[in-house]
C-alpha positions in Angstrom: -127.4 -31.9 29.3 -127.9 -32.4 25.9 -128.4 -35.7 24.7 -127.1 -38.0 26.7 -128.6 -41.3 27.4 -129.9 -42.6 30.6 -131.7 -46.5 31.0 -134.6 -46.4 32.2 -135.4 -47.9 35.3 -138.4 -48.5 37.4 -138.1 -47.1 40.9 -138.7 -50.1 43.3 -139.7 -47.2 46.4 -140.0 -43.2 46.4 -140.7 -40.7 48.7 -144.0 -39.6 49.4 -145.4 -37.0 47.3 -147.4 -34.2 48.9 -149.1 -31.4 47.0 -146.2 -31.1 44.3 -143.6 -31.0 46.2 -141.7 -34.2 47.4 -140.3 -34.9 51.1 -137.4 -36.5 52.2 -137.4 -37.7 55.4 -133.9 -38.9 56.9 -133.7 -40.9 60.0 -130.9 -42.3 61.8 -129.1 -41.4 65.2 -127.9 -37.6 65.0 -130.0 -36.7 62.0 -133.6 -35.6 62.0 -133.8 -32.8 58.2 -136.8 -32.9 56.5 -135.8 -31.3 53.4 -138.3 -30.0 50.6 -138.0 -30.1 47.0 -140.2 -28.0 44.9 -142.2 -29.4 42.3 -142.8 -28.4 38.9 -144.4 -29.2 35.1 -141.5 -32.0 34.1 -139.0 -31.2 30.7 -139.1 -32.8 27.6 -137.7 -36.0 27.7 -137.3 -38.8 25.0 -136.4 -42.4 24.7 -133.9 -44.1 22.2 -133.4 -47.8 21.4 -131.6 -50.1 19.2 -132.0 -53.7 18.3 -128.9 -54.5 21.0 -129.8 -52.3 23.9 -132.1 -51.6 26.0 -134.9 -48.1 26.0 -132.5 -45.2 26.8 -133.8 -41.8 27.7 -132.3 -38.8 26.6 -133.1 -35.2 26.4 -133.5 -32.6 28.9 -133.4 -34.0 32.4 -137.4 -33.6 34.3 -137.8 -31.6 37.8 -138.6 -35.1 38.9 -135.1 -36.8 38.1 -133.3 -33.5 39.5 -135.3 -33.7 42.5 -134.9 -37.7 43.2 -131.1 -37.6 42.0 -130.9 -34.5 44.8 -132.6 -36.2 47.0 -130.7 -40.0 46.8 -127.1 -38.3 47.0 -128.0 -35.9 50.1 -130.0 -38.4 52.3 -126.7 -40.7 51.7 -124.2 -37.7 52.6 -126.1 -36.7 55.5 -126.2 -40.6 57.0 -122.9 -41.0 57.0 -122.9 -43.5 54.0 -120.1 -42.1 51.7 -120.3 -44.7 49.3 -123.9 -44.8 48.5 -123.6 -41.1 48.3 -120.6 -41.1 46.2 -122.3 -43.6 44.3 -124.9 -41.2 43.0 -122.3 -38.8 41.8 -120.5 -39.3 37.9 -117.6 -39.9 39.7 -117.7 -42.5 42.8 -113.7 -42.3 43.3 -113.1 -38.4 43.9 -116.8 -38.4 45.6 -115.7 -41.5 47.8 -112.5 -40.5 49.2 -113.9 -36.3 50.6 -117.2 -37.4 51.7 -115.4 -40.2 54.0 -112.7 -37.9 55.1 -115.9 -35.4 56.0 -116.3 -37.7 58.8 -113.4 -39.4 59.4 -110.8 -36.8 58.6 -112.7 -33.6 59.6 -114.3 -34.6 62.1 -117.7 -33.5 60.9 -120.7 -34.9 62.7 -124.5 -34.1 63.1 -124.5 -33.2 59.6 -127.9 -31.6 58.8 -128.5 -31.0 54.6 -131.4 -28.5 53.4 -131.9 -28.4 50.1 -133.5 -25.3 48.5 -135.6 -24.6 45.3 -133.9 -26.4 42.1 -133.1 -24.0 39.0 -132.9 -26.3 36.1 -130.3 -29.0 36.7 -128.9 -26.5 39.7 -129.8 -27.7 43.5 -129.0 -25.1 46.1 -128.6 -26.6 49.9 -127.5 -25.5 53.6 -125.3 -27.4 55.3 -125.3 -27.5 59.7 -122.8 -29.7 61.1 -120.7 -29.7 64.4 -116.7 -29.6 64.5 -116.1 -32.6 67.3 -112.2 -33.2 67.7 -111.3 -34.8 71.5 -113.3 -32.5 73.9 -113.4 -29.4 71.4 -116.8 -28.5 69.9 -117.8 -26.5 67.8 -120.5 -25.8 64.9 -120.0 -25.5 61.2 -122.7 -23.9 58.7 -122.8 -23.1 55.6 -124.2 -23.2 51.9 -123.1 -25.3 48.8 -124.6 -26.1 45.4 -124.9 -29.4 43.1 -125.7 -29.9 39.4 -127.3 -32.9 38.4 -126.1 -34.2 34.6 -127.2 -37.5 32.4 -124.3 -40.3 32.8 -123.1 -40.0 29.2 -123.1 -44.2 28.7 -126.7 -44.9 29.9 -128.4 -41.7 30.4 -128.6 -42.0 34.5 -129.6 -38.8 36.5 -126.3 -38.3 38.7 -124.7 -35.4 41.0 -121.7 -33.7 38.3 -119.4 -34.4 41.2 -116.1 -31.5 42.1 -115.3 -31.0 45.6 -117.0 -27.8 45.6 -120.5 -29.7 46.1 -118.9 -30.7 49.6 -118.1 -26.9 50.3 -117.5 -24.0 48.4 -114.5 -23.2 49.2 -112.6 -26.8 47.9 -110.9 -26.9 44.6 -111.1 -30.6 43.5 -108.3 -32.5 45.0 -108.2 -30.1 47.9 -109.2 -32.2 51.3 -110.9 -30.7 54.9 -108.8 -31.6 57.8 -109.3 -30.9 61.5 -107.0 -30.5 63.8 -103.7 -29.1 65.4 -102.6 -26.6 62.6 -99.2 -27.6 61.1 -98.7 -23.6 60.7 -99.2 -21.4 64.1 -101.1 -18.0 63.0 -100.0 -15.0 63.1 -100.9 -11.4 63.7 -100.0 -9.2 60.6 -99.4 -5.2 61.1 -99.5 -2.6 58.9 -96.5 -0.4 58.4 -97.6 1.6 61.5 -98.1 -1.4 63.8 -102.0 -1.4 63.4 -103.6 -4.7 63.1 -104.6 -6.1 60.2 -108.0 -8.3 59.8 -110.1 -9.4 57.1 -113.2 -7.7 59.3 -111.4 -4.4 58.8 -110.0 -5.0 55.6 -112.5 -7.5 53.5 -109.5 -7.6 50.6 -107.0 -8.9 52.9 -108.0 -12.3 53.3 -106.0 -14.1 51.2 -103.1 -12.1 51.6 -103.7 -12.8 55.4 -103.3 -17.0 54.8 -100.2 -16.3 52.4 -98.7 -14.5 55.4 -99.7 -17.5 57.5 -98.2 -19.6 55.1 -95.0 -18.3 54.6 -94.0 -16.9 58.1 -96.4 -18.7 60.7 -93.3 -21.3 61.7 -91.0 -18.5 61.4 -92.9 -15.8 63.5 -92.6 -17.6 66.9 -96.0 -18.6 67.2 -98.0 -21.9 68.6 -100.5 -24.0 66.7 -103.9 -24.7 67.7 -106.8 -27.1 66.5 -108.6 -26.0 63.4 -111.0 -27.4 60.9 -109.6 -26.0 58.0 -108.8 -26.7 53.9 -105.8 -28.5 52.7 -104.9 -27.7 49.4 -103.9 -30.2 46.9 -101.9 -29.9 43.6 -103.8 -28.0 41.3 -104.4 -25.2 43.7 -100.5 -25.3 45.1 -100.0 -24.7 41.5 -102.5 -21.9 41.3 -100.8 -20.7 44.3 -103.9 -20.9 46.6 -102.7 -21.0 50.5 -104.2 -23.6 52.6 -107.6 -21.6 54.8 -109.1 -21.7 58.0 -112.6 -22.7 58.3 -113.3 -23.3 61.8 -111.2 -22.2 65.1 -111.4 -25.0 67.9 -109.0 -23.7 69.9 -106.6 -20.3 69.5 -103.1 -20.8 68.9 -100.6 -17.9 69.9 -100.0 -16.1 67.0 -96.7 -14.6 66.0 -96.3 -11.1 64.4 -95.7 -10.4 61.1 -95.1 -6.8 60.2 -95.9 -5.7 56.5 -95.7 -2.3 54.7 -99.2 -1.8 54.2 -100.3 1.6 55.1 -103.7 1.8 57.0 -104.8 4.8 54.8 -104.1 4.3 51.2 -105.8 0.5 52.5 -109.0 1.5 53.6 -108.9 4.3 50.7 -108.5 1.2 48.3 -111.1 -0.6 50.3 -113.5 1.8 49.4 -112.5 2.1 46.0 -113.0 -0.8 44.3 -116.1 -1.7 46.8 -117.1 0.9 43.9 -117.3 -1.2 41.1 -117.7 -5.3 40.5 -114.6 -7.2 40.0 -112.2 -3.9 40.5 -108.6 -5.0 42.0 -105.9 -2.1 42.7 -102.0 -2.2 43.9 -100.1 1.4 44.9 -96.7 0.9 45.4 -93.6 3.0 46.7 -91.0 3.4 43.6 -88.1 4.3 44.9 -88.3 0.7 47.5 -91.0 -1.4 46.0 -92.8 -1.4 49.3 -96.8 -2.6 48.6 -98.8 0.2 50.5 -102.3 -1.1 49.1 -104.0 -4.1 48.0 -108.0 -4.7 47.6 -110.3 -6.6 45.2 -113.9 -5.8 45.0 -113.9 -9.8 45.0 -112.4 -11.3 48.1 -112.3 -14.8 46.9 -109.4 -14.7 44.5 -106.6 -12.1 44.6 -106.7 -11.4 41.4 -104.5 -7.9 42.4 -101.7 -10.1 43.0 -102.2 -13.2 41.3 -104.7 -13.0 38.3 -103.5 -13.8 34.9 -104.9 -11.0 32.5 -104.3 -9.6 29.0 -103.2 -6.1 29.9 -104.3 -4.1 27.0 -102.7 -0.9 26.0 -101.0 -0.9 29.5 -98.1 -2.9 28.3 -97.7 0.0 25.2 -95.3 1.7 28.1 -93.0 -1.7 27.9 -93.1 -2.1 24.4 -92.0 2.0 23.7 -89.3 1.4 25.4 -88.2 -1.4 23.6 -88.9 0.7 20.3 -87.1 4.2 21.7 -84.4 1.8 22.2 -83.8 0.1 19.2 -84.3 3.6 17.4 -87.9 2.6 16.1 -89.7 5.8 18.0 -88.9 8.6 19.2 -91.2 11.2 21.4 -91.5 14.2 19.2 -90.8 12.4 15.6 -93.2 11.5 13.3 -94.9 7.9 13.6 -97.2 6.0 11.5 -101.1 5.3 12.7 -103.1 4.5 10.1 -106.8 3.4 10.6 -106.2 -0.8 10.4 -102.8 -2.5 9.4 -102.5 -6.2 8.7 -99.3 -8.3 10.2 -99.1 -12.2 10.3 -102.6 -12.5 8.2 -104.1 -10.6 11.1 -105.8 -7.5 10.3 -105.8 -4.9 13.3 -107.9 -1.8 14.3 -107.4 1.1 16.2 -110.3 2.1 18.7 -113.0 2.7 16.3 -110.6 2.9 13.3 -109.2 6.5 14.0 -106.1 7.5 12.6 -103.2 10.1 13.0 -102.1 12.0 9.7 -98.7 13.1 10.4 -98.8 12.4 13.8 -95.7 12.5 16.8 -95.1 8.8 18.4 -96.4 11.0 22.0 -99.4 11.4 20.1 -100.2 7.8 19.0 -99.0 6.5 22.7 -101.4 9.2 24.0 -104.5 8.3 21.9 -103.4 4.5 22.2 -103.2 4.2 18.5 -102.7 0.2 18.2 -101.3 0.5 14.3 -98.1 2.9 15.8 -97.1 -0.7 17.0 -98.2 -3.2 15.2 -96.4 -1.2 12.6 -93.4 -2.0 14.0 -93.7 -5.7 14.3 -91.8 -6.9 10.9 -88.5 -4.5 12.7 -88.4 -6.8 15.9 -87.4 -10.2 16.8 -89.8 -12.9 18.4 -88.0 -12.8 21.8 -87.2 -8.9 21.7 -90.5 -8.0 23.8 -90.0 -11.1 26.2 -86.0 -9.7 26.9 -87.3 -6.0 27.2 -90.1 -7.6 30.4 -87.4 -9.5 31.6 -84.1 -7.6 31.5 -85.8 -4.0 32.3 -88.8 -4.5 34.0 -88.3 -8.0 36.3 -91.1 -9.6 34.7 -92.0 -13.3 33.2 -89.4 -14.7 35.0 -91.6 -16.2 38.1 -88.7 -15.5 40.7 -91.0 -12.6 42.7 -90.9 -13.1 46.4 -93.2 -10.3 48.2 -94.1 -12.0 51.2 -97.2 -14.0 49.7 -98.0 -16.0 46.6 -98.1 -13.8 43.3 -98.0 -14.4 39.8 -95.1 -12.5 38.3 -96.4 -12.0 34.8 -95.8 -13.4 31.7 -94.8 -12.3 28.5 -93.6 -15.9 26.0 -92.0 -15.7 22.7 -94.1 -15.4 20.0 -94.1 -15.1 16.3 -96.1 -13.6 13.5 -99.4 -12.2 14.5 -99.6 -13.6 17.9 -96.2 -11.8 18.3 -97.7 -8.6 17.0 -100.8 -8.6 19.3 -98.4 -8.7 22.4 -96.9 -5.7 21.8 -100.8 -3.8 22.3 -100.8 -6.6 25.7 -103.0 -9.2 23.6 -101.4 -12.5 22.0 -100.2 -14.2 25.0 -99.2 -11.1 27.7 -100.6 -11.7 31.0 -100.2 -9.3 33.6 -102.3 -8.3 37.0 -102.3 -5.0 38.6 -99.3 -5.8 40.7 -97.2 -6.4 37.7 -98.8 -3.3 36.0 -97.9 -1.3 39.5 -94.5 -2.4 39.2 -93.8 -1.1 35.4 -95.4 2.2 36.4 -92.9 2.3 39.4 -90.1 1.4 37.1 -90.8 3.5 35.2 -91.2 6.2 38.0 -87.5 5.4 39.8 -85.7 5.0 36.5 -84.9 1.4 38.1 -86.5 -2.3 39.0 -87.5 -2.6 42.6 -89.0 -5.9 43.1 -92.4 -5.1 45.5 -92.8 -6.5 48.4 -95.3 -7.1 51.4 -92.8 -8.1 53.9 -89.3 -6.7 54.6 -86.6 -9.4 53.0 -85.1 -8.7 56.7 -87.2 -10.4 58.3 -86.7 -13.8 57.1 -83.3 -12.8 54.7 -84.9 -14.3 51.6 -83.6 -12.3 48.2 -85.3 -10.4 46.2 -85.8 -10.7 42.3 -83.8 -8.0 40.0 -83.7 -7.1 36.3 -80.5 -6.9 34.5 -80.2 -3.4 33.1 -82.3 -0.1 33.4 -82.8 2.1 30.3 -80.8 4.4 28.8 -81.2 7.5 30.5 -82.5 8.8 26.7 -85.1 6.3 26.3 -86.2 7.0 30.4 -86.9 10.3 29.4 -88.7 10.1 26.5 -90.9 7.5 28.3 -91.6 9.7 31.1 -92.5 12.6 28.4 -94.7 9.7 27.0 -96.9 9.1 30.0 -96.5 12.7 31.0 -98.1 13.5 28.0 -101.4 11.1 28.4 -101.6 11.6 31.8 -102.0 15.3 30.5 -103.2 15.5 27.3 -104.3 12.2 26.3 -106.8 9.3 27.1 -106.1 9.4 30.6 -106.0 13.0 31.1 -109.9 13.2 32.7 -109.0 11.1 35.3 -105.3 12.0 36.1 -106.9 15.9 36.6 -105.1 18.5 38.6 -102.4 15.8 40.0 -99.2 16.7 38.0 -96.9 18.1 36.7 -94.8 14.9 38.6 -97.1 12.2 37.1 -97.4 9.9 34.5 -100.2 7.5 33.1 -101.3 4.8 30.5 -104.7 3.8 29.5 -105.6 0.3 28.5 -108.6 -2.2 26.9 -108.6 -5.6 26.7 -110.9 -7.5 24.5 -112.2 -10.8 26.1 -113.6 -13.8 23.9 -117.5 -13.8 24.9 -117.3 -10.6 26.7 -119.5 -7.7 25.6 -117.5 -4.9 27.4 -113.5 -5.0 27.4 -110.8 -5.0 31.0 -110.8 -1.7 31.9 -107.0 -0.8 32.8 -104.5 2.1 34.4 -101.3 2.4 35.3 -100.0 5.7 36.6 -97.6 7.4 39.1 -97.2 10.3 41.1 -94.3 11.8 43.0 -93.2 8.6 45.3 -96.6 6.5 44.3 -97.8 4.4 41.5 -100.3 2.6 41.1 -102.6 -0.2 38.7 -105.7 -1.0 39.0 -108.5 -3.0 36.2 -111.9 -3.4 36.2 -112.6 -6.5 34.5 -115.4 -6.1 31.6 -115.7 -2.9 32.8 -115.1 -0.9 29.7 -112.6 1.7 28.9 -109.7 1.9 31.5 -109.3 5.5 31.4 -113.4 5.6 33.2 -113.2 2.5 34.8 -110.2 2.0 36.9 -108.8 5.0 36.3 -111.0 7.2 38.7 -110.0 4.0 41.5 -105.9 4.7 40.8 -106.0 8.3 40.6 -108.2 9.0 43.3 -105.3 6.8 45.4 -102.6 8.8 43.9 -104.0 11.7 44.6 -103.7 10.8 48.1 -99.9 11.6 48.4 -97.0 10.4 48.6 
């Protein structure tokens, strides 16, 4: 870890070494690992004094100081002594407080730690324990990481403490808790009273403990004894629902009917199982019913709550902003030069192509960025921001699908930053449920706020926009996506699905990302759909294949 400075010390005991590698032998009632640490030539390491202090080392840290500082930390964990253990992390406080609740508050005993072969400063490790709560039993494994860094004021080896060293699946200030679940589970349905399971449908997992969340007091279900994760603040505020590790005993689950459909699900499934970190959302237009959901990742949901730049996706919100304040129209002629320069920001078109006397359908169906940007010294800071909100439901975090989701976000900006958002740079942020829901508004000629679960089931209301569009600007914004989905970049993978269809391409460049989010938004008949592949590349060969190949499904 750079340079930071650790005193040296002289180690008063050690483990035994044997051939290279070391072994730590842990004793005590209920334990019995004998964990091995492999050895390896030592890093550079240096030493640093001054007249006032003490030798200080600094430099890389050595295989030896990763493998003692390991070592100390897990051999504490695994005896039950929190504080020595939380005393070899860099922060004894947060360390202190979840390695004694391990015991105390989730009831872990028996705990058995492995660790593997170190890589660099990186220490993989298995973790056996068993689940004891009153005369339930049950056993716990799984596998975890820990970093080891150089305390910054003295240069000590030390464990760079977050909760996720205790298991993967904590965010810091998230707890483990066992016992009698505050929220009864519930058995979720699809649309045609199938059951849905995260064995059957890997994508659904998260959306499975929002449904939990929200309806498993309301759903007429009892509670049974779990070890599971609490969340605390910072994942509340990232919307992260709390999760089930361990079942002790089975509660009686109520049922919670959604409006999944079991085809287009498993279709979607299979989709993005295509491609690394793909997520996808097909929705009903003319309800807002969610028929599919699926990430290729099924840690995050990023379909329904990730926070991306939406490239030249959000071009469909911003034409209609411009067709309506008489700035484009379909079939006129529109500037795209190669490069133009707003707010001291010079911007390109996809390898600086331009249009010579080109229609506005033509630059919105090659993506020309400059047929926008163009634009920018016409419009108002918060014009973009009103045309997300008032048209399309968006940035206004009032969505209420069933389950947690971020609603988009699109803030009021000025000069180039301002400029950028209108090509879904700057400061946009959309996921594919947002992009769905524009492609469906789009479709309907109206804002219908999705959603997972029926608002009759639990009478909650359901967000709106203030206006629709004009029914001039609706149909040149149909012609618009029409066109591409024909004629333009998205035109290869929209094939043989109209005439009743409509689609939009989008790339967005990410700082220290050698390939851009691939995006697509489209529709079909009563369907529409958005998917991204994230660093992916182009959207029109990246996620569009996974949206069309949904669409093509029917409606």
């Amino acid at each position: 870890m750079g340079k930071r400075r650790r005193v040296a010390e002289r180690r008063k005991t050690g483990p035994a070494v044997l051939g290279g590698m070391i072994a730590v032998v842990v004793g005590g009632a209920g334990f019995g690992v004998y964990a091995l640490y492999g050895g390896g030539a030592a890093a550079d390491d240096r030493t640093s004094a001054t007249a006032d202090h003490k030798a200080v080392k600094t430099g890389p840290l050595t295989t030896a100081e990763v493998r003692t500082a390991s070592a100390r930390f897990l051999t504490a964990w695994q005896q039950g002594r929190a504080a020595e253990a939380a005393a070899a992390t860099d922060d004894p406080a947060a360390a202190g407080t979840l390695l004694t609740g391990y015991a105390k508050d989730a009831h872990l005993k028996n705990v058995r730690l492995t660790a593997g072969t170190a890589t660099g400063a990186k220490v993989p490790f298995s973790v056996k324990a068993t689940v004891v709560y009153r005369s339930l039993t049950e056993p716990l494994a799984y596998d975890s990481s820990l970093t080891v860094v150089r305390r910054e004021s003295d240069g000590k080896p030390l464990v760079d403490w977050h909760s996720s060293v205790v298991h993967p699946e904590l965010r810091d200030g998230d707890t483990l808790v066992t016992g009698e679940s505050g929220t009864p589970p519930v058995t979720a349905l699809d649309r045609a009273g199938g059951k849905l399971t995260a064995a059957t449908y890997p994508s659904l997992g998260t959306v499975l403990d929002g449904l939990r969340e929200k309806y498993g007091k309301k759903a007429g279900g009892k509670a049974g004894v779990e070890l599971r994760v609490v969340r605390g603040k910072a994942a509340k505020a990232a919307k992260l629902s709390d999760k089930t590790l361990v079942e002790l005993s089975k509660g009686t689950p109520g049922t919670v009917r959604t409006t999944l459909s079991p085809t287009l699900q498993a279709a979607a499934e299979r989709q993005v199982d295509k491609r690394a970190r793909a997520s996808v959302v097909v929705l009903r237009p003319s309800t807002g019913e969610i028929l599919a959901v699926a990430n290729s990742g099924h840690g995050f949901n990023t379909a329904f709550q990730g926070s991306l730049a939406p490239g030249s996706t959000m071009k469909v919100i911003t034409s209609s902003l411009l067709i309506d304040k008489g700035l484009a129209s379909a079939d006129k002629e529109h500037p795209c030069p190669k490069t133009f320069t707003y707010g001291g920001w010079k911007f390109h078109n996809d390898d600086d192509f331009e249009i010579k006397g080109g229609t506005f359908k033509a630059s919105f169906a090659r993506s020309c960025n400059t047929a926008f940007i163009s634009q920018a010294k016409k419009l108002k800071n918060d014009d973009l921001t009103k045309q997300a909100q008032q048209v399309f439901g968006l940035s206004m975090n009032n969505w209420a699908i069933g389950v947690p989701t971020f609603d988009g976000s699109v803030p009021v900006q000025s000069a180039a930053q301002m400029a950028a958002s209108l090509i879904g740079q700057g400061g946009v942020r959309m996921n594919p449920l947002n992009m769905a829901s524009v492609a469906a508004t789009v479709r309907s000629g109206a804002f219908h706020q999705p959603y997972l679960v029926s608002p009759s089931v639990d009478h909650r209301t359901l967000a709106t926009a203030s206006r629709t569009l004009s029914a001039k600007t609706l149909s040149q914004l149909r012609e618009l996506m029409r066109y591409t989905a024909a004629y333009g970049t998205a035109a290869e993978a929209m094939s043989g699905l109209g005439p009743d269809y409509g689609a939009k391409t989008g790339s967005a460049e990410v700082d220290g990302q050698k390939k851009p989010n691939g995006w697509f938004t489209a529709y079909r008949g009563d369907l529409a759909a958005a998917g991204v592949v994230q660093a992916g590349g182009h959207g029109g060969d990246t996620a569009g294949p996974i949206v069309a190949t949904l669409l093509r499904m029917g409606s």
